[in-house]
C-alpha positions as a Python dict, from the first residue, in 0.01 Angstrom:
ca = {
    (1, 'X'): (0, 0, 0),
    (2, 'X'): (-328, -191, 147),
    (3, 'X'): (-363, -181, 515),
    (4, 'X'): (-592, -362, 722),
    (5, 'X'): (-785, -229, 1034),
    (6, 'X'): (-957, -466, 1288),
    (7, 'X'): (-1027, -352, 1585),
    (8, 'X'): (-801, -16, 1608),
    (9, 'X'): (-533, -230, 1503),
    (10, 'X'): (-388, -49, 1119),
    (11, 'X'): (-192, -342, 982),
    (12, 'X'): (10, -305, 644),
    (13, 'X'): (152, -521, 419),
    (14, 'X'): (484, -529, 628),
    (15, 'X'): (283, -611, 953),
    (16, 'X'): (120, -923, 739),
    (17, 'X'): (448, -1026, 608),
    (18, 'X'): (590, -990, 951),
    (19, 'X'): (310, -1163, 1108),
    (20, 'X'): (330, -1484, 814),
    (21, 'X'): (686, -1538, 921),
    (22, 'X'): (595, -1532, 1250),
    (23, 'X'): (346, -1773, 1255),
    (24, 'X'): (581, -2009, 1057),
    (25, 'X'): (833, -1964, 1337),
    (26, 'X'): (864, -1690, 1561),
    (27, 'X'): (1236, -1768, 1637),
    (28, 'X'): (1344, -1586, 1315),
    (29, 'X'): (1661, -1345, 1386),
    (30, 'X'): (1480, -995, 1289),
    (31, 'X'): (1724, -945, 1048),
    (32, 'X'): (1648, -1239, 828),
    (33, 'X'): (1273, -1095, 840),
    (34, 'X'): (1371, -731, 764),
    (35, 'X'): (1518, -869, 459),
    (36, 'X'): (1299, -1107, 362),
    (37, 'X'): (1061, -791, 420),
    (38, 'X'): (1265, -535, 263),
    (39, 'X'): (1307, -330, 647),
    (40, 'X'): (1572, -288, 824),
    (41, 'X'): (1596, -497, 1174),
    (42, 'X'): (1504, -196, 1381),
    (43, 'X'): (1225, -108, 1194),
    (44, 'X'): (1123, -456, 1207),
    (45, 'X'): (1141, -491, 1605),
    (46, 'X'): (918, -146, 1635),
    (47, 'X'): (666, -283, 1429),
    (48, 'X'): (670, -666, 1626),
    (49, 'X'): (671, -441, 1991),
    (50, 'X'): (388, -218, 1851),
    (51, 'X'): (187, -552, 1790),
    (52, 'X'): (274, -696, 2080),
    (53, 'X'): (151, -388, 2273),
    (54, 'X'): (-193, -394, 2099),
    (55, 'X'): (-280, -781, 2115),
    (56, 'X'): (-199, -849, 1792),
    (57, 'X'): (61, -1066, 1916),
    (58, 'X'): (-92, -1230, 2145),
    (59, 'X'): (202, -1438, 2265),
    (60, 'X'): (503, -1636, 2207),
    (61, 'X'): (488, -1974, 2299),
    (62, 'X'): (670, -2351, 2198),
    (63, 'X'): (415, -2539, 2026),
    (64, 'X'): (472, -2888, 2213),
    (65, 'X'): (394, -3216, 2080),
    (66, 'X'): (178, -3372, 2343),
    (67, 'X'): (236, -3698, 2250),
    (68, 'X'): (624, -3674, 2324),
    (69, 'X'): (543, -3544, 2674),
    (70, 'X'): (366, -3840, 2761),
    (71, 'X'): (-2, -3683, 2624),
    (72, 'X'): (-103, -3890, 2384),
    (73, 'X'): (-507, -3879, 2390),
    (74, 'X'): (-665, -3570, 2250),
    (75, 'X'): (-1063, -3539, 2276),
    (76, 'X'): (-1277, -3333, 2155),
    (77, 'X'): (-1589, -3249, 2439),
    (78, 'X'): (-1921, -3119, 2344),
    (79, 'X'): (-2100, -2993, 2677),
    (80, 'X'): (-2442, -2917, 2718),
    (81, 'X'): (-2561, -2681, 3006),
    (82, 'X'): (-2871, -2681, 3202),
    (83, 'X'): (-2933, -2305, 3246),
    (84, 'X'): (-2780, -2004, 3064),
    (85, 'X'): (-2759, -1752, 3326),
    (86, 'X'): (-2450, -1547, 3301),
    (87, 'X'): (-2318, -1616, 3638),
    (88, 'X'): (-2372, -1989, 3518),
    (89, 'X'): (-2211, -1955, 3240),
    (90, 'X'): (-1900, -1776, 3349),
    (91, 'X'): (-1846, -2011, 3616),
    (92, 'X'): (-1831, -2288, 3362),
    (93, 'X'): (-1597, -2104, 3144),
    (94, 'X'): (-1353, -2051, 3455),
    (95, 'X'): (-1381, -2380, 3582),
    (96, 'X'): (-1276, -2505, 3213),
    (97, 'X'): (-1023, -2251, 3120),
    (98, 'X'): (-828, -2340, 3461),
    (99, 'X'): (-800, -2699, 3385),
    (100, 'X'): (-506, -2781, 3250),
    (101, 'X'): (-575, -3087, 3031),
    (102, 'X'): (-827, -2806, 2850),
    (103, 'X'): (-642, -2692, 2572),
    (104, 'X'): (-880, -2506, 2438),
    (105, 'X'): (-1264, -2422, 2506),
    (106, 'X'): (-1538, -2252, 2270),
    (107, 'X'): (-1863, -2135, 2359),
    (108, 'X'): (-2063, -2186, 2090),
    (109, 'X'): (-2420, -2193, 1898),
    (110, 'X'): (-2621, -2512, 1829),
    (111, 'X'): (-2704, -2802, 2034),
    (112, 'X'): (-2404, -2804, 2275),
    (113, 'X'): (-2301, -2484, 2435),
    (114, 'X'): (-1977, -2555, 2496),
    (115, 'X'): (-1671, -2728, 2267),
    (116, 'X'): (-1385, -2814, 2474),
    (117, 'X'): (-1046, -2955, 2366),
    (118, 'X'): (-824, -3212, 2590),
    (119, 'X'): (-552, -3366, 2628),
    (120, 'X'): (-459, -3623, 2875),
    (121, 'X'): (-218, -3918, 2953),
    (122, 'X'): (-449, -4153, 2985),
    (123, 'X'): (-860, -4270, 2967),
    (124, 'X'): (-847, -4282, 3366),
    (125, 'X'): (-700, -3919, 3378),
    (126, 'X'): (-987, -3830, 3119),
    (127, 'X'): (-1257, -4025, 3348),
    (128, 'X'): (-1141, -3829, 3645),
    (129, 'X'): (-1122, -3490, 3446),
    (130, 'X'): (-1492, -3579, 3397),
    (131, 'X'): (-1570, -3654, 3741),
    (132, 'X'): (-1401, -3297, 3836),
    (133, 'X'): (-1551, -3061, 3543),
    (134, 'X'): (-1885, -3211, 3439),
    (135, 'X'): (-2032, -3417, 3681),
    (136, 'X'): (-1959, -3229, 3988),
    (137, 'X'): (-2112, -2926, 3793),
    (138, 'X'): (-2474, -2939, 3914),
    (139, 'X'): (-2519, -2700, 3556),
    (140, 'X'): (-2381, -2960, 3333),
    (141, 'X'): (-2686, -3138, 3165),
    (142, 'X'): (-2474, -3361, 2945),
    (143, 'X'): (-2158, -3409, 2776),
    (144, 'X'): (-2054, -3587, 2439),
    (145, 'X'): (-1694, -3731, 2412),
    (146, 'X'): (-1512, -3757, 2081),
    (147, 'X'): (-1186, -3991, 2070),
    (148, 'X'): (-917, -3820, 1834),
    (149, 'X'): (-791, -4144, 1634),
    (150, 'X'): (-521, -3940, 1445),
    (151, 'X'): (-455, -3525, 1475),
    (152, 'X'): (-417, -3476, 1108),
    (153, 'X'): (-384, -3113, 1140),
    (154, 'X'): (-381, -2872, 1450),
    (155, 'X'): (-206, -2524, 1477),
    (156, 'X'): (-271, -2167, 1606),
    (157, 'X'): (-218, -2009, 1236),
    (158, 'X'): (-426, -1682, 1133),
    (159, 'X'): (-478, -1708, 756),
    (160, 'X'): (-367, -1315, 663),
    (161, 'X'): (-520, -1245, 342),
}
């Protein structure tokens, strides 16, 4: 049997086949995954609890479309900072992660420092989102906006081996 440890987490093949499911749709009666697994349903909701308790679950959540809640613009933000220092930098990264329109934020290498992904209702919601985040940052140097045209693929999916 091959297991996988990452980060104190030992994962088997029943955890990954578990976890695939899942990932496809985490509303799947545990029995249908216990045998589609070859466990039984008890053994199947130990194993889900255990990774829940250790983060490898990290939650379970309805994936909502944003366009059919009125969401239809997704951008993509590169932002540029003017100084690294940590207290700098973590006040960015708070600022960010409690906007809401921020789906999701990166800090990353290369030219921009941060990657930030929106979603808003409209180009005036985005302008004052702007207005809010970057330019009433005095740490912001610059930010580059990218216009989603179509979102050909998006999804939270860990490829499992």
């Amino acid at each position: 049997m091959v297991r996988l440890s990452l980060q104190g987490n030992e994962l088997d093949e029943f955890d990954l086949k578990i976890l695939g499911i899942l990932q496809r749709d985490n509303a799947v009666p545990q029995r249908e995954i216990g045998a589609a697994v070859n466990l039984s349903a008890p053994a199947v909701q130990r194993r889900i609890k255990r990774m829940e308790e250790s983060g490898v679950i990290a939650a379970n959540v309805a994936v909502v479309d944003p366009e059919k809640v009125g969401r239809p613009i997704t951008i993509v933000v590169e932002v540029e900072v003017a100084s690294e220092q940590i207290e700098l930098l973590d006040a960015a990264k708070a600022s960010f992660a409690a906007a809401p329109e921020v789906q999701q934020c990166y800090y990353v290498t290369g030219e921009a420092d941060f990657v930030l992904i929106v979603t808003v209702a409209s180009m005036a919601e985005y302008e004052a989102l702007t207005r809010r985040l970057f330019f009433a940052n005095p740490n912001i140097r610059r930010f580059r906006t990218l216009v989603a045209m179509d979102r050909v693929k998006t999804g939270m999916a860990v490829p499992l081996g």
